[in-house]
C-alpha positions in Angstrom: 70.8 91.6 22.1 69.3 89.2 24.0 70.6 85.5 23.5 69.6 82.7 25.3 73.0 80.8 27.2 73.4 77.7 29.2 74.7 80.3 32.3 73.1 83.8 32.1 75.3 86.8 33.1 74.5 89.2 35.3 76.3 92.9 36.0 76.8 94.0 39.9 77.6 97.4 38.6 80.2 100.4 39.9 78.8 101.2 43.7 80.0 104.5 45.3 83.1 105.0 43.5 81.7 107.4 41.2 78.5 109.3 40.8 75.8 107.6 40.4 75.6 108.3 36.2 78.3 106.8 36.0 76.6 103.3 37.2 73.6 104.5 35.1 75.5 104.4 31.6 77.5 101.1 32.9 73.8 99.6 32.8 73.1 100.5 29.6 76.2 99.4 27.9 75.5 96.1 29.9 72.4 96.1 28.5 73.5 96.3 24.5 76.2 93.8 25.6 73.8 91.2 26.3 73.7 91.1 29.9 70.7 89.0 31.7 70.4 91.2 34.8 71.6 93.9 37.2 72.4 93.9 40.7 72.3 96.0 43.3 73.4 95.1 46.8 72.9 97.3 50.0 75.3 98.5 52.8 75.0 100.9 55.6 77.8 103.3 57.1 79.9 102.2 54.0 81.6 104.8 51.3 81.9 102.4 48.9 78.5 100.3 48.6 74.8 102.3 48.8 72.1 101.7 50.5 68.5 101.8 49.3 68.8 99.1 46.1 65.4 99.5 45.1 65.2 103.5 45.1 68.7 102.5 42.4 66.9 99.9 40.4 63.7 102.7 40.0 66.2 104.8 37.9 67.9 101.9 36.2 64.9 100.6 35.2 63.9 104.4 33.3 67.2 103.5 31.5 67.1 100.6 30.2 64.1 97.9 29.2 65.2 94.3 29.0 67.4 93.6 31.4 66.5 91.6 34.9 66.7 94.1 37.7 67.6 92.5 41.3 68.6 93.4 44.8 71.7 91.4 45.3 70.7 91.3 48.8 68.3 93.6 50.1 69.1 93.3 53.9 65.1 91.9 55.0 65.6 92.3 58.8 66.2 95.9 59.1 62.3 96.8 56.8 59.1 95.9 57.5 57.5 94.1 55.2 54.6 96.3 54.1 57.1 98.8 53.2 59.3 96.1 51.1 56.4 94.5 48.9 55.3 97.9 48.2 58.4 99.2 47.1 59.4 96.2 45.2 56.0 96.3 43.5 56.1 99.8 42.4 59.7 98.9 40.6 58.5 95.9 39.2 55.5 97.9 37.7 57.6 100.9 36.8 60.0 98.1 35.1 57.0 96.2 32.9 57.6 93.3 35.5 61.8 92.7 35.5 62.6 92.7 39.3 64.0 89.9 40.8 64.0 90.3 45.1 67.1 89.1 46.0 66.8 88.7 50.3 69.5 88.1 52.8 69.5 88.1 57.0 73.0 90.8 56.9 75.9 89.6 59.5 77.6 93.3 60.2 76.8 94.0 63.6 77.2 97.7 62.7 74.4 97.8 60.2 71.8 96.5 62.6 73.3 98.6 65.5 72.4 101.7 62.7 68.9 100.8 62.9 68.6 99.4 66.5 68.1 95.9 66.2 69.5 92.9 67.2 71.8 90.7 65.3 70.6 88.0 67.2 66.7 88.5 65.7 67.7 88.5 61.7 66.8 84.9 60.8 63.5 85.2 62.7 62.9 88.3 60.7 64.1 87.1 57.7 61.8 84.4 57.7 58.8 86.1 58.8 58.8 88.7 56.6 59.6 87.0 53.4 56.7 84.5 53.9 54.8 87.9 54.4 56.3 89.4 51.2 54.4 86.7 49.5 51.1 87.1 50.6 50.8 90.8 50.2 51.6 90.5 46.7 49.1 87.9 46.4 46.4 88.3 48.4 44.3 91.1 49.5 43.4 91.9 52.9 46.3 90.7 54.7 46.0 90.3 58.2 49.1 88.8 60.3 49.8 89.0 63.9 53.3 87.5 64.5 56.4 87.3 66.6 58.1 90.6 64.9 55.2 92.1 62.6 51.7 92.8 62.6 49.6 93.8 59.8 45.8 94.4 60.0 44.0 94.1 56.9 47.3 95.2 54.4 46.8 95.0 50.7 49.8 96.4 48.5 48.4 98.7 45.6 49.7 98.7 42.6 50.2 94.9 42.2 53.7 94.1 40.8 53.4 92.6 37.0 54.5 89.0 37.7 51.9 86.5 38.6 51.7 85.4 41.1 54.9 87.3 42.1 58.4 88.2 41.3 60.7 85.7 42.4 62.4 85.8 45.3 65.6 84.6 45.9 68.1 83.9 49.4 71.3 84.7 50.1 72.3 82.1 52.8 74.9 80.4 53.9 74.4 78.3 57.6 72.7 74.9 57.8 69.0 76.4 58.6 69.2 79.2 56.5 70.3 77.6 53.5 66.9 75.3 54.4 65.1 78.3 54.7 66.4 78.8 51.1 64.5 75.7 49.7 61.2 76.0 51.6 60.8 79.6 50.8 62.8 81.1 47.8 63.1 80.7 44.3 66.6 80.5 43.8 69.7 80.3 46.1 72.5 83.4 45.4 75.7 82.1 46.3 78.1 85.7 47.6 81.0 85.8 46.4 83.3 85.6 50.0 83.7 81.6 49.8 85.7 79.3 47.5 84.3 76.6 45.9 85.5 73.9 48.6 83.5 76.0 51.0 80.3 76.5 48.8 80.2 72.7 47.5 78.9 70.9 51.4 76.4 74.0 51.3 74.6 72.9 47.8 74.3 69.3 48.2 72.4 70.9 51.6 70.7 72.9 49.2 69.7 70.6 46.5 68.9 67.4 49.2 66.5 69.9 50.9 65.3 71.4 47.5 64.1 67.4 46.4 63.1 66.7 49.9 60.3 70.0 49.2 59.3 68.9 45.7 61.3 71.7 44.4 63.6 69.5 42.1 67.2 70.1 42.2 67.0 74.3 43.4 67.9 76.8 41.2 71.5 78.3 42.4 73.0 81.9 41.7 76.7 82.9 41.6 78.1 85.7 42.6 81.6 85.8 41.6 84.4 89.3 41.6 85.8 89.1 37.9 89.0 91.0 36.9 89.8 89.9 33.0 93.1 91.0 31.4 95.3 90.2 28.3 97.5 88.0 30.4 97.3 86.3 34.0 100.4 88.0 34.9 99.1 91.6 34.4 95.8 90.5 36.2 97.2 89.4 39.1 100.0 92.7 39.0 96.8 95.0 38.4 94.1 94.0 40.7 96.4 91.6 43.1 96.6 93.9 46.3 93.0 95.7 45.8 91.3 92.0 45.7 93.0 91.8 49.2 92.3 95.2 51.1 88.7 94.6 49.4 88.4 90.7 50.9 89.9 91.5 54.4 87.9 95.0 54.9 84.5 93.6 53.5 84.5 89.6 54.1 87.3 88.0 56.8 86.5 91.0 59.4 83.9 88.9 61.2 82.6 85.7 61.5 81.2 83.4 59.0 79.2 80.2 59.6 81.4 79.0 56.2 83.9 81.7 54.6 87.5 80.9 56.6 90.2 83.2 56.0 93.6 81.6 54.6 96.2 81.2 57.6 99.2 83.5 57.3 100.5 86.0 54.9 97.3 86.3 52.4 98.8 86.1 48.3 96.4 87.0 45.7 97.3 83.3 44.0 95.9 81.8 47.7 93.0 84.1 47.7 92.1 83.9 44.3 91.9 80.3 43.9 88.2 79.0 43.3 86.9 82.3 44.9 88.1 85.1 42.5 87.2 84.4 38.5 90.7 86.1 37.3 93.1 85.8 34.9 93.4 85.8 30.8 89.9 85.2 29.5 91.2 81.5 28.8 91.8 81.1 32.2 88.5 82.7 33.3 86.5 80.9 31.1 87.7 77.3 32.5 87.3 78.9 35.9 83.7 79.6 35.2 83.1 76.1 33.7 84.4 74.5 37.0 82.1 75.9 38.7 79.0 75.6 36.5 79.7 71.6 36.5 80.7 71.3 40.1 77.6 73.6 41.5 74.9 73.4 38.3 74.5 77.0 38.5 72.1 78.7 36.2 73.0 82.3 37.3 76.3 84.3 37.4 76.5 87.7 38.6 79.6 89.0 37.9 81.2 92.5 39.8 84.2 94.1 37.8 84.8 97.2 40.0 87.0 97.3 43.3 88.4 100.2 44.7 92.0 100.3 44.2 91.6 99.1 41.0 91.2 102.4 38.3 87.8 102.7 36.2 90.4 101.9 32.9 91.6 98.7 34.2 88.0 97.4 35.3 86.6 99.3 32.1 89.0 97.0 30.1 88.4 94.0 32.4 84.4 94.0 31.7 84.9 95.0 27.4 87.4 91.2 27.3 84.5 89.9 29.8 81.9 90.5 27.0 84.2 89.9 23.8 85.9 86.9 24.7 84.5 85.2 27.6 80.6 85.9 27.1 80.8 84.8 23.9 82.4 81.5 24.8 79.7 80.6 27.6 77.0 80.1 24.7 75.4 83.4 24.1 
């Protein structure tokens, strides 16, 4: 299957909750189910999210051969960039040219702490290496001397498929990096942590500084947790507390230049709201549709799987996601 919709769907697939097969075959049935892409983000020091998202999409991509394959974010700071475009080329070659290079700057202090560098440099490195990701996978003989890396005379070998490259798109969220988004990337991937009030101030950024480049309106990416069930009451009885242990272990634990915890006593019905797409798959559906008209996004990547929440429920969850609620998007 491979129909053309007005959003296209993407799968963030089961992560550390089961062997890695497991995720393997979840690919492939996403891939029969019509599916645009696959996404695989990266984590350090974490039992529940891997590391390493491009060694992952190497073995998707011997498992399946339509389907998009992206890094939903590869953490830039902690590589050099050598080592990054030729990795991503080899999986866009071993793909027949499907990767899409998803690139964030990372906020846990622990992840960088891991590798032994500083928080405080990740937008610097971000930014230098990504306009260096471009050049080694277009030119030849690359020679760079800057602020964090220096290359002397670099070409990557294989070249990756796309010409002139595969895209690459930002995660971002504060003021400058979200204008680092429009004068570098391709596309804008929105993480899933912040409601819609908190994303909306961030895309007019995005799209004034997108038209201010001569880039148009931006393209803009949405990652979104999805939990689908028969009725909105069983949803919320069936993944209610695990949405919360997920949101305040991964997302309100630090700082966020947007994301704001809600005051007091956290509900699911508080949390949920404009942040979470759950419910029946009526209820879903109008939750995407708000925000493909309030944002204009192009992209949804949707994750079914959180831990707390067993592999029938999300199993059942994702088959009404691709019955009823694909379906109703336009495919």
């Amino acid at each position: 299957m491979n129909m053309e919709r007005a959003v296209k769907i993407g799968l963030s697939p089961l992560q550390g909750q089961a062997s890695f097969e497991e995720t393997l075959r979840e690919c492939e049935r996403a891939e029969a189910s019509g599916f645009d892409s696959i996404w695989l983000g990266e984590h350090h020091n974490n039992p529940v999210l891997y590391p390493a998202p491009l060694i992952g999409l190497a073995a998707i991509a011997s498992r399946t051969r339509r389907i998009r394959l992206g890094t939903g974010v590869l953490l830039l700071p902690l590589y050099h960039p050598m080592m990054v475009a030729e990795e991503g080329a080899m999986v866009d070659v071993i793909s027949g040219g499907r990767l899409i290079l998803g690139v964030g700057a990372g906020y846990a202090p622990e992840e960088f702490a891991a590798f032994g560098y500083s928080l405080r440099e990740r937008g610097g490195r971000l930014e230098e290496s990504a306009a260096l990701l471009r050049r080694l996978w277009t030119e030849e003989n690359v020679t760079h001397r800057g602020k964090y890396y220096q290359l002397d005379n670099a070409t990557v070998a294989p070249r990756p498929v796309q010409r002139p490259n595969p895209p690459i798109w930002f995660g971002a969220w504060a003021e400058p990096a979200v204008r680092r988004v429009a004068r570098l990337g391709d596309a804008w991937l929105v993480g899933p942590s912040a409601n819609l009030q908190e994303i909306a101030p961030c895309a007019e950024l995005y799209r004034k500084a997108c038209s201010d480049t001569g880039k148009g309106d931006g393209e803009v990416a949405l990652f979104r947790y999805v939990f689908v069930a028969s009725s909105t009451k069983k949803a919320i009885s069936s993944a209610g507390d695990p949405f919360i242990n997920a949101f305040e272990r991964m997302y309100f634990r630090w700082p966020h230049p947007v994301v704001k915890r809600p005051e007091g006593q956290l509900t699911i019905e508080r949390l949920a709201k404009h942040r979470i797409i759950l419910g029946d798959p009526k209820i879903c559906l109008e939750e995407i549709t708000r925000f493909q008209e309030r944002l204009g996004i192009k992209y949804l990547v949707c994750r079914f799987s959180v831990p707390g929440i067993s592999r029938e429920a999300c199993q059942e969850s994702l088959d009404l996601f691709t019955r009823e609620v694909m379906p109703a998007l336009g495919g």
